[in-house]
C-alpha positions as CSV (number, residue, x, y, z in Angstrom):
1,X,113.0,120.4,27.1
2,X,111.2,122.7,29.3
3,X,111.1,122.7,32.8
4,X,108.7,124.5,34.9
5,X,109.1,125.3,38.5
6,X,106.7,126.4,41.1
7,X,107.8,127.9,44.2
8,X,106.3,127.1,47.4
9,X,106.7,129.5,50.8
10,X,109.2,128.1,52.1
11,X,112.2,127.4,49.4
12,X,110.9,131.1,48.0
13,X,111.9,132.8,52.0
14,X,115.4,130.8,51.9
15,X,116.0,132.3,48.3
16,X,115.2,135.8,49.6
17,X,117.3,135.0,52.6
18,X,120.5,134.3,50.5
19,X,119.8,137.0,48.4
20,X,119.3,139.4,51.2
21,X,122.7,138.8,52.1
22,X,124.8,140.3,49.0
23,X,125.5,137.0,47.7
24,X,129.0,137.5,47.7
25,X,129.2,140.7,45.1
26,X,129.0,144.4,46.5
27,X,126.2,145.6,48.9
28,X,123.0,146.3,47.8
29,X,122.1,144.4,44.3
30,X,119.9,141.4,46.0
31,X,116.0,140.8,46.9
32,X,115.2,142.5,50.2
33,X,115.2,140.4,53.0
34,X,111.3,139.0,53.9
35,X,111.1,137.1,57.8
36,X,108.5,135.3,57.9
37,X,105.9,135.6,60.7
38,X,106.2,134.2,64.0
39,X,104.3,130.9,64.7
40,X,101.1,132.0,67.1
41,X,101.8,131.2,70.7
42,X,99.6,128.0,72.3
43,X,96.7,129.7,73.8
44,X,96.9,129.0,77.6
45,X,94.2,126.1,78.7
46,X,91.4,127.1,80.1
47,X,90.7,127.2,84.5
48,X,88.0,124.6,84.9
49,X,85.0,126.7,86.2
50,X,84.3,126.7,89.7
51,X,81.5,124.3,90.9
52,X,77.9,126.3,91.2
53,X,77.1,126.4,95.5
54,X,73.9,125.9,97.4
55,X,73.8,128.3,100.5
56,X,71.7,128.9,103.3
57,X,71.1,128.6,106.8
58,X,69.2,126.5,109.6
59,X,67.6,126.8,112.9
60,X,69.8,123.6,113.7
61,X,73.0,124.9,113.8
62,X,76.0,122.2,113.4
63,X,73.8,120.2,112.1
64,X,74.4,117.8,109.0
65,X,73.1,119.4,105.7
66,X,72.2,117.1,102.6
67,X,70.7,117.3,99.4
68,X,69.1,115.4,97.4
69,X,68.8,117.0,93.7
70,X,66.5,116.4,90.4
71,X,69.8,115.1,89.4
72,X,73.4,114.0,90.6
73,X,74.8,112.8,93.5
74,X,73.8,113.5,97.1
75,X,75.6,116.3,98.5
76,X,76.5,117.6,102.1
77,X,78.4,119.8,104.3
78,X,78.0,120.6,108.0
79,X,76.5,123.7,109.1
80,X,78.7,126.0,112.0
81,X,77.2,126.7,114.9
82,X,75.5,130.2,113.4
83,X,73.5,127.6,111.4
84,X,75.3,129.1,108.3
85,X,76.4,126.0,105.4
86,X,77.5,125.6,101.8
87,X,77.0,123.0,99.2
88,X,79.0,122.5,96.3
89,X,76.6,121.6,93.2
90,X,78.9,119.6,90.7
91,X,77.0,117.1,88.6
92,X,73.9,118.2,90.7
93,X,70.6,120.1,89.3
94,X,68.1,122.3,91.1
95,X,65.4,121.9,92.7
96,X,66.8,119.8,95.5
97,X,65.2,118.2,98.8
98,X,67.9,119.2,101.4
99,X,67.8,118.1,105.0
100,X,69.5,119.3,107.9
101,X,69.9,116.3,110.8
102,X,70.4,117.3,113.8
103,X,73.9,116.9,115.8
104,X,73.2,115.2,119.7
105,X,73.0,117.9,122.3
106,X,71.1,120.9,120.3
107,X,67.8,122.8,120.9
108,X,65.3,123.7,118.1
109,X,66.8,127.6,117.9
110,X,69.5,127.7,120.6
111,X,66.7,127.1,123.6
112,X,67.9,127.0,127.4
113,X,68.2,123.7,129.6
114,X,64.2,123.4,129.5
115,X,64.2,123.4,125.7
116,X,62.6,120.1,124.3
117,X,64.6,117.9,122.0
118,X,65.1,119.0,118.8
119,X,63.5,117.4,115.7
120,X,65.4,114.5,114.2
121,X,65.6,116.4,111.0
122,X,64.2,119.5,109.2
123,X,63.7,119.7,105.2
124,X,63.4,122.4,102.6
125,X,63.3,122.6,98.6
126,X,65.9,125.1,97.2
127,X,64.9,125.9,93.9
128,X,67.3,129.1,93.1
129,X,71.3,128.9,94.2
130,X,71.2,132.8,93.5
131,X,69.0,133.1,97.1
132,X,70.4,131.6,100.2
133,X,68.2,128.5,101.6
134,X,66.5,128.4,104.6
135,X,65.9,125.0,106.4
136,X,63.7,125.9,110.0
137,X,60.2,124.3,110.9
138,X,58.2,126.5,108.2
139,X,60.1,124.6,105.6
140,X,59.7,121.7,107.1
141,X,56.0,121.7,108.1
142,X,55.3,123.1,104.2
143,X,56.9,120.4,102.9
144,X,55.0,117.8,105.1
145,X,51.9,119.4,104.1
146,X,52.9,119.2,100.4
147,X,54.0,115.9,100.2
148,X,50.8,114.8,102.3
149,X,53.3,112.5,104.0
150,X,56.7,112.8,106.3
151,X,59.5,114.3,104.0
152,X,61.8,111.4,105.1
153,X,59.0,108.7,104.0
154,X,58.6,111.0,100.4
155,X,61.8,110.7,99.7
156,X,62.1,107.0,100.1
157,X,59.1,106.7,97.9
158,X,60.9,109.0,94.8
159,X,64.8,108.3,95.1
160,X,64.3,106.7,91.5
161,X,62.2,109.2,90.2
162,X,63.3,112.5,92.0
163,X,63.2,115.3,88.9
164,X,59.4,114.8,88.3
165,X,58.7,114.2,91.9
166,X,60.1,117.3,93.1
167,X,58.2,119.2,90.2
168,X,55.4,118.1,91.9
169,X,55.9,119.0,94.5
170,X,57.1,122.7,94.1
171,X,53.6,122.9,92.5
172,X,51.6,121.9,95.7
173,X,53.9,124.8,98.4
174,X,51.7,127.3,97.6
175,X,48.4,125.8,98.8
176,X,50.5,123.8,101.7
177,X,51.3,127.6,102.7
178,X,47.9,128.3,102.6
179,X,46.6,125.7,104.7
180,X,49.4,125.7,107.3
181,X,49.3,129.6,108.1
182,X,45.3,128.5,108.6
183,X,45.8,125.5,110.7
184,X,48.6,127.3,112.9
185,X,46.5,130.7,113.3
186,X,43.7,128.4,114.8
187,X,46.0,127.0,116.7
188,X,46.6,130.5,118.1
189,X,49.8,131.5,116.6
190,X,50.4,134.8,115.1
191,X,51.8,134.6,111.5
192,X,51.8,137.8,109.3
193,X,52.6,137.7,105.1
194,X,53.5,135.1,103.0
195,X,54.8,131.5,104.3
196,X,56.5,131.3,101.4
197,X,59.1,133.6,102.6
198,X,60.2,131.0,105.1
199,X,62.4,129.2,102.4
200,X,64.4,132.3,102.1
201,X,67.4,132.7,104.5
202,X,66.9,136.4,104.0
203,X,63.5,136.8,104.8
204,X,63.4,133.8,106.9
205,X,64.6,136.0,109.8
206,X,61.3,137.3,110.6
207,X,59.6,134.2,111.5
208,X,62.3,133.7,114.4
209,X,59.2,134.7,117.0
210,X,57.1,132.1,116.0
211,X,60.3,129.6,116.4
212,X,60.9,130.9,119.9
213,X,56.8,130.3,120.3
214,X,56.9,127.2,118.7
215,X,59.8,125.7,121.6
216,X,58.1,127.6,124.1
217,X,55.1,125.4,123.1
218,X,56.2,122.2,123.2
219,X,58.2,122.1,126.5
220,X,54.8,123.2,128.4
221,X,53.2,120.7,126.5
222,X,55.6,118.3,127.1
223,X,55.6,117.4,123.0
224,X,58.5,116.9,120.7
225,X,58.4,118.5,117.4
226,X,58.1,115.1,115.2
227,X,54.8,114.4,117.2
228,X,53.5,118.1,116.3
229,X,54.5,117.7,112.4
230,X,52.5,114.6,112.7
231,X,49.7,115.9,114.7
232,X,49.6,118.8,111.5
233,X,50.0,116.5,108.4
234,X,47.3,113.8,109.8
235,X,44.0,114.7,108.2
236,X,41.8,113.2,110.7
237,X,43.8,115.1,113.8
238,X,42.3,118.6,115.2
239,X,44.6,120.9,114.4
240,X,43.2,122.8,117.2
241,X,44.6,120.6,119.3
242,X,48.4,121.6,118.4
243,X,50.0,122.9,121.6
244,X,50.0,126.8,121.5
245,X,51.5,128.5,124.8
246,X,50.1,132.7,124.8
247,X,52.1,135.0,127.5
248,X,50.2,137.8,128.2
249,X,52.1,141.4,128.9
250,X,50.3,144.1,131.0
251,X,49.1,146.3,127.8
252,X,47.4,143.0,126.4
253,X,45.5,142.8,130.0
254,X,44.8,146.3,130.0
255,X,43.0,146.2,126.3
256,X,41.2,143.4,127.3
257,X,37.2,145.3,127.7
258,X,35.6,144.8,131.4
259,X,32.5,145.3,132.8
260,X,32.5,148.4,135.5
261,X,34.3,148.5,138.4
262,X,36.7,146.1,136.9
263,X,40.4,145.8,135.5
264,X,43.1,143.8,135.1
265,X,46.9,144.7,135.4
266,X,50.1,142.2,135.3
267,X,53.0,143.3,137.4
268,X,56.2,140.7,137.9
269,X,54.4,137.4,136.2
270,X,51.2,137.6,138.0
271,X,47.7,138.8,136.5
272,X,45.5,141.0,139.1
273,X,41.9,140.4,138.5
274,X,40.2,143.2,140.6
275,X,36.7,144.5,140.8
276,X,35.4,147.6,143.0
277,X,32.6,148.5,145.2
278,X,29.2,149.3,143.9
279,X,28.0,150.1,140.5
280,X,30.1,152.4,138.2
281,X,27.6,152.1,135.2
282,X,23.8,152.2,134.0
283,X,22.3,149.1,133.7
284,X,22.9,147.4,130.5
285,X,26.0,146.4,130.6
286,X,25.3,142.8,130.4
287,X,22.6,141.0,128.3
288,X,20.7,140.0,131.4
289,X,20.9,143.7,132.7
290,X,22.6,144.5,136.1
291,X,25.0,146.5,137.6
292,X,27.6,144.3,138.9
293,X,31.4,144.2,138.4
294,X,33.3,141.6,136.4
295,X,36.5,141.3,135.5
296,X,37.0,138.9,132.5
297,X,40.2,137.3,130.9
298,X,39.6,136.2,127.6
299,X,41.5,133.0,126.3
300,X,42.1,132.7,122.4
301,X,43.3,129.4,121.1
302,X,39.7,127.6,121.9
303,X,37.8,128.3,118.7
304,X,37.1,124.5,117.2
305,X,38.7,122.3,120.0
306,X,36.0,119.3,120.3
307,X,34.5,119.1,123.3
308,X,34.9,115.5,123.9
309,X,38.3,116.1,124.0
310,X,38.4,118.2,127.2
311,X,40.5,116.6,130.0
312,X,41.7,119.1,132.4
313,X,42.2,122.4,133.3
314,X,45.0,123.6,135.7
315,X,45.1,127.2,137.2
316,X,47.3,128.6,139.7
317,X,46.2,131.3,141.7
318,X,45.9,133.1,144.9
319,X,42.3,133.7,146.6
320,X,41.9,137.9,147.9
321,X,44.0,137.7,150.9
322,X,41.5,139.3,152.5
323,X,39.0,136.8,151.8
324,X,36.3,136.1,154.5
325,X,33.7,133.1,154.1
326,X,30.2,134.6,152.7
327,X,28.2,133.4,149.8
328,X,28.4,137.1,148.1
329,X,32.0,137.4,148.1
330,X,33.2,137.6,144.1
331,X,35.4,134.5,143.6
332,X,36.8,133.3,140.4
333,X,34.9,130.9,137.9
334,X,35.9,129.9,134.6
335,X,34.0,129.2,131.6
336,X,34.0,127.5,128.1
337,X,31.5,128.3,125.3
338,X,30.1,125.8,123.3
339,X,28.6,125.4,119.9
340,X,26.7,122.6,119.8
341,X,26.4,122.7,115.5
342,X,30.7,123.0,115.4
343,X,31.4,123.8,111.2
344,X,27.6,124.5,110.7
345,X,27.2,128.2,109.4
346,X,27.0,131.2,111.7
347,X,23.4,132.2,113.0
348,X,21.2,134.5,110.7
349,X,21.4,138.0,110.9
350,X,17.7,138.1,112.3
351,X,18.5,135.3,114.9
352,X,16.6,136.0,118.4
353,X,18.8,135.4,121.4
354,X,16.3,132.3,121.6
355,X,17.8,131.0,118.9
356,X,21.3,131.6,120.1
357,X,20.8,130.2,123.5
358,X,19.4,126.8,121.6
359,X,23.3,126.7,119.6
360,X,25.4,128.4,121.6
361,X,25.4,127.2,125.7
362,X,27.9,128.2,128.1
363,X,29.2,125.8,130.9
364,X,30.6,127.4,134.4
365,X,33.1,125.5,136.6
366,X,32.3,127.7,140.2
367,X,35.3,127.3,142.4
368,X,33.9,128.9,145.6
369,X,31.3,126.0,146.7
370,X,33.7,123.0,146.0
371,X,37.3,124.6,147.0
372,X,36.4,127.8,149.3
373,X,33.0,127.1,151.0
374,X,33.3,124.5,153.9
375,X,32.0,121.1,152.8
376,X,33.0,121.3,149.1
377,X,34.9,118.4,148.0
378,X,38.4,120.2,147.6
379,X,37.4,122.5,150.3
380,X,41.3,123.5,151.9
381,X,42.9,123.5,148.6
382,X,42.9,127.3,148.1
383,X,44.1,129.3,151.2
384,X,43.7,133.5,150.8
385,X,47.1,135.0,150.2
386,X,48.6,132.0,148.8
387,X,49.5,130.5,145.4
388,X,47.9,126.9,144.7
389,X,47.3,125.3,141.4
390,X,43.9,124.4,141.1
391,X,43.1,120.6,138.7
392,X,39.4,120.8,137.2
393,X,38.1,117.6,134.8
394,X,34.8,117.4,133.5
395,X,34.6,114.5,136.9
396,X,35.3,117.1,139.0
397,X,32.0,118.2,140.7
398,X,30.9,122.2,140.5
399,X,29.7,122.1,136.6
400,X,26.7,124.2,135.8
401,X,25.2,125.4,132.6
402,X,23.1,128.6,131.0
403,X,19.5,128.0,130.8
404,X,18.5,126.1,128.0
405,X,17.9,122.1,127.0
406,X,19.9,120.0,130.1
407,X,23.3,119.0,129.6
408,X,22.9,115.5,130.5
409,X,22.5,115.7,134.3
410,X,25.1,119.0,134.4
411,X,23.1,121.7,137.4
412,X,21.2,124.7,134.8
413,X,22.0,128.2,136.1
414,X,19.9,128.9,139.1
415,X,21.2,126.1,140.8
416,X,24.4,128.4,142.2
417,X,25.7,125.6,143.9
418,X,26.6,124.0,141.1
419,X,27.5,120.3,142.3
420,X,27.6,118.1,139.2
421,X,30.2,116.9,136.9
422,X,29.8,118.3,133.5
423,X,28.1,115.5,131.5
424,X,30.0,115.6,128.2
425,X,29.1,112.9,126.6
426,X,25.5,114.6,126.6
427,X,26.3,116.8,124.1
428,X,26.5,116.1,120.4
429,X,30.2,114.3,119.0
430,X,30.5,117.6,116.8
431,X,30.1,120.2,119.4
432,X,33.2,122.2,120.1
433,X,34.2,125.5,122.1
434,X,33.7,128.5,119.8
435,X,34.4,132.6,119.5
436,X,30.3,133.4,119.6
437,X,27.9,135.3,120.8
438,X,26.2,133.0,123.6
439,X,23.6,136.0,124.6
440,X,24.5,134.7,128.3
441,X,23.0,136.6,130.5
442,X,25.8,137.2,132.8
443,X,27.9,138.3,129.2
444,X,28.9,141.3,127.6
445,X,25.9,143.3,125.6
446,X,26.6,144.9,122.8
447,X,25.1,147.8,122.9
448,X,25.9,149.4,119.3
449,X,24.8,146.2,117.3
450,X,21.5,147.2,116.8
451,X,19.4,150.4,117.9
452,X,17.3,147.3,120.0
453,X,20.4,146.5,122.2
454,X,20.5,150.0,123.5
455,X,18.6,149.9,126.4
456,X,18.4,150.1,130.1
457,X,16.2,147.3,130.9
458,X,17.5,143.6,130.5
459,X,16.9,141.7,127.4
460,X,13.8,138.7,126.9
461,X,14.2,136.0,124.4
462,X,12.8,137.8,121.9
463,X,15.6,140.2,121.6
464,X,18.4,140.4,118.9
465,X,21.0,137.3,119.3
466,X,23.1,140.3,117.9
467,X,22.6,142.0,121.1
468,X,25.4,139.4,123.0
469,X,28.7,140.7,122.2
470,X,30.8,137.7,121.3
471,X,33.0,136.2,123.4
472,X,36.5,134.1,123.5
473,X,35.8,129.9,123.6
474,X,37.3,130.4,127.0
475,X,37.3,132.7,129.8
476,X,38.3,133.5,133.3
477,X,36.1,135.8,135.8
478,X,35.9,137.2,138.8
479,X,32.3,138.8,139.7
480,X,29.3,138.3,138.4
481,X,26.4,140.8,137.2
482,X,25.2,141.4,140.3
483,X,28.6,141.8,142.3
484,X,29.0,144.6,144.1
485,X,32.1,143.9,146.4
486,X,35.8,144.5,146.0
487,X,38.2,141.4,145.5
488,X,41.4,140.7,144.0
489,X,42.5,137.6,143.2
490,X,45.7,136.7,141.4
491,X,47.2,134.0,138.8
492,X,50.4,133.0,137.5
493,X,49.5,130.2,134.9
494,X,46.4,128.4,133.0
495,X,46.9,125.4,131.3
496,X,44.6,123.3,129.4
497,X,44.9,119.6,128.6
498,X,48.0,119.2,130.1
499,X,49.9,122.2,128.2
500,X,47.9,122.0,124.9
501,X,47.0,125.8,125.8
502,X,49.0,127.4,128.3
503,X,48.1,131.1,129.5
504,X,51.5,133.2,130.8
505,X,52.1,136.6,131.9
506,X,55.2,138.8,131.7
């Protein structure tokens, strides 16, 4: 019988290993010894990877940061009081809506005691965990805008849903940047490049003077922040009517163009209005001609603000201390123009200042024959050499308009004295203040518009409406065209509606 044997690894290694080791005759005559290989070592497990974080920063610093992600749980951390925080993204996937709630006690950006209250909440989308988040009230305006509602009522609406819903609305930020840098800039704010950049921490850092605006804003206006976002997102609100406080420095005052003998210089929070003796130019410095003196402070901020809406206007200010009762003493006035066809296209390039003066009328408030000239109705409320704060409302008698169609039963130039409210309800619903070209004749000429507008004489009806340089919505003057006399008077603030507008000076 034959048997056949097949050798497997193992019993062939021991055979080798007896043989290898002489088998109990002399030394060398068995198989070389063959080790097998060692058994490979267990590979070491795996460190779990560390969980993906969401940085950024906040103009609420300390406050409560939490996201809300296309998916995963919610996640939050607290921010330290740099406004610096981290999230750690576990089961969580970009883009998120993250919120930072503020902590009892804060400002909006780190404001002093007269700071108002800080917004409940501010929101941003983070869409990229490579670029540091920034939550401030950019963000959170853009995302308001976006979302067409609150960011808090948005996200109630889309907790099921949130991955489409914040799709969406990462599609809709670049128009809501769009509209809110136009809104805000006609509100008076100064915003240069792209909104967009407010969502980066990084670049974030260069919108910190609108911030500082923004606070400045609402405490004269005596506004919190929710009521602003609200005011913004509501479509039927004026945006012009957002609070906006301006602070003048002494180079702004000295840029500002003045008729003649006239200037004005800031010096220790006060403005100087001053105008000097006698003429300092040909005539033709105004529409109407003359060679008076005026010194004008333009207001921007006005361009758009109904009309109807007007309610006060407060100025504090100090009379020339060396003021002495007589009709032809300069004193200060203030005006507002007004375009009675608001959102209507601008005139035609061949418009007379006929036409002009039909659209565009300007409304004076005189302050010397109701509070300096004995008998007016506030007459003692302004003393030379001394600060007092002056309250005008459309009630307030001393309203007077340029020539043109009556304003209700508002005095028409020529009638100095003017002793009538200013009938606002005369005018149409849609007419609002405006940057224009009112071709006054008391107002700036423009005397390189047009080879007609260079002349000595004073301009008829039939002239150019280019001809009237334009002027701010809203201005304060000392002088007139005719004013010859020297006169400084001084003021430390102007508001308007209570602190909607409000006119500083550093």
């Amino acid at each position: 019988m034959h048997v056949e044997f097949r050798w497997s690894w193992p019993a062939l290694a021991v055979a080798a290993l007896i043989a290898g080791c002489g088998g109990g005759g002399g030394g060398g005559g068995g198989l070389p010894l063959i080790v097998p290989p060692p058994a490979p070592a267990p590979a070491p497990a795996p460190s779990p990877a560390p969980a993906p974080a969401l940085k950024g920063s906040t103009t609420l610093p300390g406050a409560e940061v939490t996201a809300f992600c296309a998916r995963g749980p919610v996640a939050s951390a607290t921010a330290d009081q740099d406004g610096h925080w981290s999230l750690s993204l576990e089961e969580q996937a970009l883009p998120c809506l993250v919120r930072a709630t503020a902590a009892s006690g804060m400002t909006l950006k780190a404001g002093g005691d007269a700071a108002p209250p800080p917004p409940d909440a501010l929101y941003t989308v983070a869409t990229d965990a490579k670029k540091e988040a920034a939550i401030n009230p950019l963000t959170d305006l853009l995302v308001t805008l976006a979302a067409g509602q609150s960011p808090a009522a948005w996200l109630e609406l889309h907790q099921g849903s949130l991955a489409q819903a914040l799709a969406e609305l990462g599609e809709a930020l670049p128009a809501a940047a769009t509209e809110l840098k136009a809104l805000l800039t006609a509100a008076g704010y100064e915003l240069e490049g792209d909104l967009a950049d407010a969502f980066d921490a990084d670049a974030a850092t260069r919108f910190d003077a609108f911030f500082a605006a923004l606070e400045v804003s609402l405490s004269n206006a005596g506004m919190g922040y929710a009521q602003f976002a609200e005011a913004l997102g509501d479509p039927d609100a004026s945006p012009t009517a957002l609070p906006f406080t301006r602070t003048w420095t002494h180079a702004d005052a000295t840029a500002m163009p003045q008729l003649n003998q006239a200037s004005l210089s800031i010096a220790q929070g006060v403005l100087s209005m001053t105008t000097g003796s006698g003429p300092a130019a040909p005539v033709g410095a105004f529409v109407g001609g003359g060679t008076g003196n005026k010194a004008v402070l333009q207001l921007p901020g006005f361009d758009g603000l109904k009309v109807r809406d007007f309610k006060n206007i407060k100025i504090e200010m100090q009379p020339d201390p060396g003021y002495v009762h007589t009709q032809y003493l300069p004193y200060i006035a203030f005006d507002f123009v007004i375009d009675t066809q608001c959102g209507q296209p601008p005139l035609d390039a061949d418009a007379t200042i006929a036409d002009a003066r039909v659209r565009y009328r300007t409304v004076t408030y005189d302050t010397y024959y109701q509070f300096l000239s004995p008998g007016g109705q506030h007459y003692g409320e302004l003393t030379p050499g001394q600060f007092s704060t002056v309250v005008i409302t459309p009630q307030t008698p001393g309203w007077r308009s340029s020539p043109g169609a009556p304003i209700g039963g508002t005095d028409v130039s020529g009638s100095e004295t003017g002793g009538t409210p200013l009938d606002v309800d005369a005018l149409p619903a849609e007419a609002c203040f405006a940057d224009a070209a009112p071709a006054d004749g008391g107002m700036f000429r423009d005397k390189e518009a047009l080879p007609a507008c260079d002349t000595a004489a004073g301009l008829d009806a039939t002239a150019p409406a280019a001809c009237g340089a334009p002027y701010r919505g809203a201005y304060l003057f000392l002088g007139s065209s005719s004013n010859q006399a020297s006169s400084t008077w001084q003021v430390r603030s102007l508001q308007y509606n209570d602190g909607v507008r409000t006119f500083a000076f550093e």
